[in-house]
C-alpha positions in Angstrom: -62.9 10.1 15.7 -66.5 10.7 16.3 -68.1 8.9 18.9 -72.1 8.4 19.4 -73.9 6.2 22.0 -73.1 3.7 24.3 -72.9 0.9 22.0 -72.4 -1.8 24.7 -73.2 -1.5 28.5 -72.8 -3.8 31.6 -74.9 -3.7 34.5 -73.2 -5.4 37.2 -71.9 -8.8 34.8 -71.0 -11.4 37.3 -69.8 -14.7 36.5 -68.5 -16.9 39.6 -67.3 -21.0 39.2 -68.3 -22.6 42.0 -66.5 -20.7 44.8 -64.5 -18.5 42.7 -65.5 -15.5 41.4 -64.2 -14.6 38.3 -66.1 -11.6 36.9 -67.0 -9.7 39.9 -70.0 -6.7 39.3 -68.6 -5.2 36.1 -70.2 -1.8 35.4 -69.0 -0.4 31.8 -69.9 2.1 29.0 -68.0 2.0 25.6 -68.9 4.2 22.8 -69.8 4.1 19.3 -66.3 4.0 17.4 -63.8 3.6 20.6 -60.9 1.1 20.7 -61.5 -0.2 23.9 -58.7 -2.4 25.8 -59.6 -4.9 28.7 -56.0 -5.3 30.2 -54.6 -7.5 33.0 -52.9 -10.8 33.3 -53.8 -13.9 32.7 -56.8 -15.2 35.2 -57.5 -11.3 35.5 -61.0 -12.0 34.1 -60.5 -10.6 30.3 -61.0 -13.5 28.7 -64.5 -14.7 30.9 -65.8 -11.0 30.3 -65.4 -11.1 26.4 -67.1 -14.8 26.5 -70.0 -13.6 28.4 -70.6 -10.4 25.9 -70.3 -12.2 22.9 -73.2 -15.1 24.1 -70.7 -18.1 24.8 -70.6 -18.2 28.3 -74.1 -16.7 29.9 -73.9 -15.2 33.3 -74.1 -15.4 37.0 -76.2 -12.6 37.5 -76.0 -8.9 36.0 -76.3 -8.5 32.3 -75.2 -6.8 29.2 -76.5 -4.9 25.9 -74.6 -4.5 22.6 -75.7 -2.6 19.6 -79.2 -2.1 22.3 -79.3 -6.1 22.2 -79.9 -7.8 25.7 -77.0 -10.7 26.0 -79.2 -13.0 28.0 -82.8 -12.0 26.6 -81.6 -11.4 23.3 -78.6 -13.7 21.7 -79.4 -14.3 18.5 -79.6 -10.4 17.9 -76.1 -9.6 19.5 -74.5 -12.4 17.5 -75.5 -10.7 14.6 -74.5 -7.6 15.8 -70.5 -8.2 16.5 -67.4 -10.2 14.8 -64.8 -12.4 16.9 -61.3 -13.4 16.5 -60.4 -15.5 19.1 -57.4 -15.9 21.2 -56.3 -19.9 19.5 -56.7 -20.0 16.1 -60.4 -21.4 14.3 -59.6 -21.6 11.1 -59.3 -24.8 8.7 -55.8 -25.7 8.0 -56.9 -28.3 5.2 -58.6 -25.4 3.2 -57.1 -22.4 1.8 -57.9 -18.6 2.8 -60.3 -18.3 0.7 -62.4 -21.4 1.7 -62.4 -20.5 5.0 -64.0 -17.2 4.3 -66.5 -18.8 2.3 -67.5 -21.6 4.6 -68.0 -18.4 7.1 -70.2 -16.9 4.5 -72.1 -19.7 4.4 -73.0 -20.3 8.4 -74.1 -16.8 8.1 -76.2 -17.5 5.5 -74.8 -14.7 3.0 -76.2 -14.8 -0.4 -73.9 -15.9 -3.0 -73.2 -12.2 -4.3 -72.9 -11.1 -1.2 -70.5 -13.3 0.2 -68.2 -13.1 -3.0 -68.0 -9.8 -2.6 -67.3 -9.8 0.9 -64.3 -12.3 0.3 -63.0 -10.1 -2.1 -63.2 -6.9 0.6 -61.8 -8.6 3.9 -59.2 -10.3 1.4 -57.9 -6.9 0.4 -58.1 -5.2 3.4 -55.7 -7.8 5.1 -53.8 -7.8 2.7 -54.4 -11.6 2.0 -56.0 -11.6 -1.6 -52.4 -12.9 -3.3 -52.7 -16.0 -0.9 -55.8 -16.8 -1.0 -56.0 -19.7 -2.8 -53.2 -21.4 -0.1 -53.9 -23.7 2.1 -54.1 -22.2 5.6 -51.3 -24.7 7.0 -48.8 -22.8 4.8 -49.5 -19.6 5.9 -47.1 -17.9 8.8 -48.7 -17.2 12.4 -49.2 -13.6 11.2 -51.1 -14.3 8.0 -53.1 -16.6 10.3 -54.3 -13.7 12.7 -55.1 -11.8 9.7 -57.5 -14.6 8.1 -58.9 -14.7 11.4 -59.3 -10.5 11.3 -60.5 -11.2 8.0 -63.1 -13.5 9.0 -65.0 -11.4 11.7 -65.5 -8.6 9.8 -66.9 -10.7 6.7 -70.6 -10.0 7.9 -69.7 -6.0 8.8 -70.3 -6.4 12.5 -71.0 -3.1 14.6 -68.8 -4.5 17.3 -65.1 -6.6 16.8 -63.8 -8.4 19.6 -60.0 -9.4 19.3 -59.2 -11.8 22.3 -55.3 -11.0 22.3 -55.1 -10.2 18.6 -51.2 -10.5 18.5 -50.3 -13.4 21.1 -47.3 -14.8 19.6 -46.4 -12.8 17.0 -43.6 -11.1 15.6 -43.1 -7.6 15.9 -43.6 -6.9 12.2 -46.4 -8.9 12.4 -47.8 -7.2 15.4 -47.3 -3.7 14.1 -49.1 -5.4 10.7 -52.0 -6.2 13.1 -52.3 -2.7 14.8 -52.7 -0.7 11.8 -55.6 -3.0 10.1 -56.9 -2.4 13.5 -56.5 1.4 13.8 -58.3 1.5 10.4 -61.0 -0.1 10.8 -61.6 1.8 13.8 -61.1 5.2 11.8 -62.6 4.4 8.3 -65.9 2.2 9.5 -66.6 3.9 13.1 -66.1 0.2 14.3 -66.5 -0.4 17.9 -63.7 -3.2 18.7 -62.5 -4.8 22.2 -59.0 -5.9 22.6 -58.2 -8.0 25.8 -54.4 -8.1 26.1 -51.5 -8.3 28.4 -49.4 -6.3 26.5 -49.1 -3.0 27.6 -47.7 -1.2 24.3 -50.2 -2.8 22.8 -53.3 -1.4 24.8 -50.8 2.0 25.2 -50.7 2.4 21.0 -54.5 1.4 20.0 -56.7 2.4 22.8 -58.7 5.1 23.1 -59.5 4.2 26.5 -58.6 0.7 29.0 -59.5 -0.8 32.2 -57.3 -2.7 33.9 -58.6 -5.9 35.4 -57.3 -7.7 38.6 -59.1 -10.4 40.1 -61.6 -10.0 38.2 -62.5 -6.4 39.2 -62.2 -2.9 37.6 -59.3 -1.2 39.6 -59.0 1.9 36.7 -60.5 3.1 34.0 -59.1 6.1 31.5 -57.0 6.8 28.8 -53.4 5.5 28.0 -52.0 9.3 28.3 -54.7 10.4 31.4 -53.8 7.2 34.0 -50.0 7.5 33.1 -50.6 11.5 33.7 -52.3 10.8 36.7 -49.5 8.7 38.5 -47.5 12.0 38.3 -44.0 13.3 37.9 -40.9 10.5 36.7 -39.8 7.2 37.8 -36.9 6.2 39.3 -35.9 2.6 39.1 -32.5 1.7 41.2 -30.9 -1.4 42.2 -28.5 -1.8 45.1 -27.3 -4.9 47.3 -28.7 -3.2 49.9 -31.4 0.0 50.0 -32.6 1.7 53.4 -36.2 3.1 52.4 -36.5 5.3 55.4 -34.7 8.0 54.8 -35.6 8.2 51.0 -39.4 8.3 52.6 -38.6 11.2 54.5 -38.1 13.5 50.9 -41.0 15.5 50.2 -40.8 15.5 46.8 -40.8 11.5 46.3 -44.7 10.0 45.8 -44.2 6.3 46.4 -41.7 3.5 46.8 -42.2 0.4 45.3 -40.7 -3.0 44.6 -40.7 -3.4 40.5 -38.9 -7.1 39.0 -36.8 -7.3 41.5 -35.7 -3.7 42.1 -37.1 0.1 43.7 -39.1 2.3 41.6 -39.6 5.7 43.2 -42.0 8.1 41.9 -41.6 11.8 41.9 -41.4 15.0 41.1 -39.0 16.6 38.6 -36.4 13.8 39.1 -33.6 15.1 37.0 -33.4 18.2 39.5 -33.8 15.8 42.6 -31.6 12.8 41.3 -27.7 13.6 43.0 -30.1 14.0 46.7 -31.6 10.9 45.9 -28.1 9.3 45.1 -26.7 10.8 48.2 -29.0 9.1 50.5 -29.3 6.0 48.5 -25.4 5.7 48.9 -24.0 2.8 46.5 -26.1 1.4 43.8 -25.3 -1.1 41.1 -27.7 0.9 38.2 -30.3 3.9 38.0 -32.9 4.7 35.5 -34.7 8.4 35.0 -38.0 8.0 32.3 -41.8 9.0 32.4 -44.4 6.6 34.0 -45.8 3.7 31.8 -48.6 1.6 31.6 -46.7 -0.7 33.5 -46.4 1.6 36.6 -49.7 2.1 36.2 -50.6 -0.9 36.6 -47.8 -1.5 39.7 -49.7 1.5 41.2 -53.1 0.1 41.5 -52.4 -3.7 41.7 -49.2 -3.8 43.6 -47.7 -6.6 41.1 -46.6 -6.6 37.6 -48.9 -7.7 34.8 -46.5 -11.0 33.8 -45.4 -11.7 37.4 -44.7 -11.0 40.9 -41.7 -9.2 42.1 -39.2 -11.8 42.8 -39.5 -14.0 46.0 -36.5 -13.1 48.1 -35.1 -10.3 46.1 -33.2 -7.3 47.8 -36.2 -4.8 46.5 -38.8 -7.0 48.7 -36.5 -7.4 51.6 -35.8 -4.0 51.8 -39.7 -3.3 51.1 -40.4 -5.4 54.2 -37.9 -4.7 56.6 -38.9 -1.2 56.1 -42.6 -2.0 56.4 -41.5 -4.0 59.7 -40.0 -0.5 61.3 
């Protein structure tokens, strides 16, 4: 994939409702041609970021340019410039596929060659053009997302963004979803922004991802580089009981977390260290060995999971605290 400029940049984009700040100073540079993931959980901030860069929700202070468009001094340009698929679905449920993409046509004032042939393109590349003379309410939630793909890129936007393309889906339906994505990346240099929480979604079609928390950047990188960067395996136990201390003391072993209810240990070359780790763990109920993912990633810099805090009153966060008490 070839990338070229900086097709959209934020200078300090800040959005704040009434005392809380929601977007807090975002500084970010995506290329020409990247598939660039916004991840975090809900209330992270994804959702008010892609709002503010597509003209629907205008900032506190700081700004934006996409395509080399102001998003405050020039809307109307940027509009023009990028395609949107929302997170709840837009389309008409009383008209079929094909309605839908015309009435779309129309608010963008296509001209009537145009926009047939248009139809006929986004149609074909979604794999929709058998169907589209059905009404939308018979379609299935994945044929939905893909009349909404469909949609976005009727007017061949320079920018895409997909507000948690697959929310709800199947996992055929998903994996559907990831290769028209992947495509359109690859075969029209397509800029497009995914906000998601799921991680092996932003692990399989990003190029690069910043996770979100609070409404701040805490990392930016590739899939492969931040999982690289965490360093060595994971080790995920569970025990009625767990004293951290000594298990601190190895020099080989990174960090000790608490991870859904149980410890995660990073380190170094775990299969050769594992019976010493068992030795001074003493009796344990389960162990796991496997490389880092974008989960511990995000357990690293965040100190939660994405979906939800470690259990209140489990044994990993008593043994967490009464270690942190010593």
């Amino acid at each position: 994939m070839v990338h070229f400029m900086n097709i959209i940049e934020t200078k300090n984009l800040t959005k704040k409702f009434e005392k809380m700040t929601a977007v807090d100073n975002l500084n970010l540079q995506i290329k020409e041609g990247e598939i660039f993931g916004l991840l975090g959980p809900n209330g992270a901030g994804k959702t008010t970021t892609l709002l503010m860069l597509v003209t629907l929700n205008p900032p506190t202070s700081g700004t934006a340019t996409i395509n080399g468009f102001d998003i405050v001094k020039q809307p109307d340009k940027v509009r023009k410039s990028i395609g949107i698929v929302f997170q709840d679905p837009s389309s008409d449920e009383i008209l079929t596929g094909y309605e839908n993409l015309k009435l779309h046509g129309w608010l963008y004032d296509m001209p009537d060659e145009l926009r047939e042939d248009r139809i006929k393109e986004v149609l074909k590349l979604v794999d929709l053009t058998d169907r589209k003379n059905d009404r939308v309410k018979k379609y299935s939630g994945g044929m939905r997302r893909r009349l909404e793909l469909a949609r976005g890129l009727m007017h061949h936007p320079k920018v895409l963004f997909l507000d948690e393309p697959t929310l709800g889906l199947d996992p055929q339906s998903r994996e559907h979803i990831w290769k028209y994505i992947e495509n359109l990346a690859k075969e029209k240099n397509m800029t497009i922004i995914i906000t998601t929480h799921y991680m092996d979604e932003a692990d399989k079609l990003c190029d690069r991802l910043a996770i979100i928390d609070r409404g701040k950047i805490v990392v930016l990188g590739s899939p492969k580089q931040l999982k690289k960067e965490l360093g060595g395996d994971i080790i995920r136990l569970k025990a009625q009981t767990l004293e951290l201390d000594a298990l601190k003391k190895l020099p080989y072993v990174k960090e000790i977390r608490p991870c859904d209810g149980e410890v995660c240990l990073t380190l170094e070359n775990a299969n050769i260290h594992l019976q010493e780790i068992l030795n001074v763990v003493g009796k344990i109920d389960s162990v796991e060995i496997r490389s880092p993912t974008l989960d511990d990633v995000f357990l690293h810099y965040t100190g939660r999971a994405i979906r939800e805090d470690t259990p209140e009153g489990s044994w990993a966060e008593k043994a967490m605290n009464a270690s942190a008490k010593k």
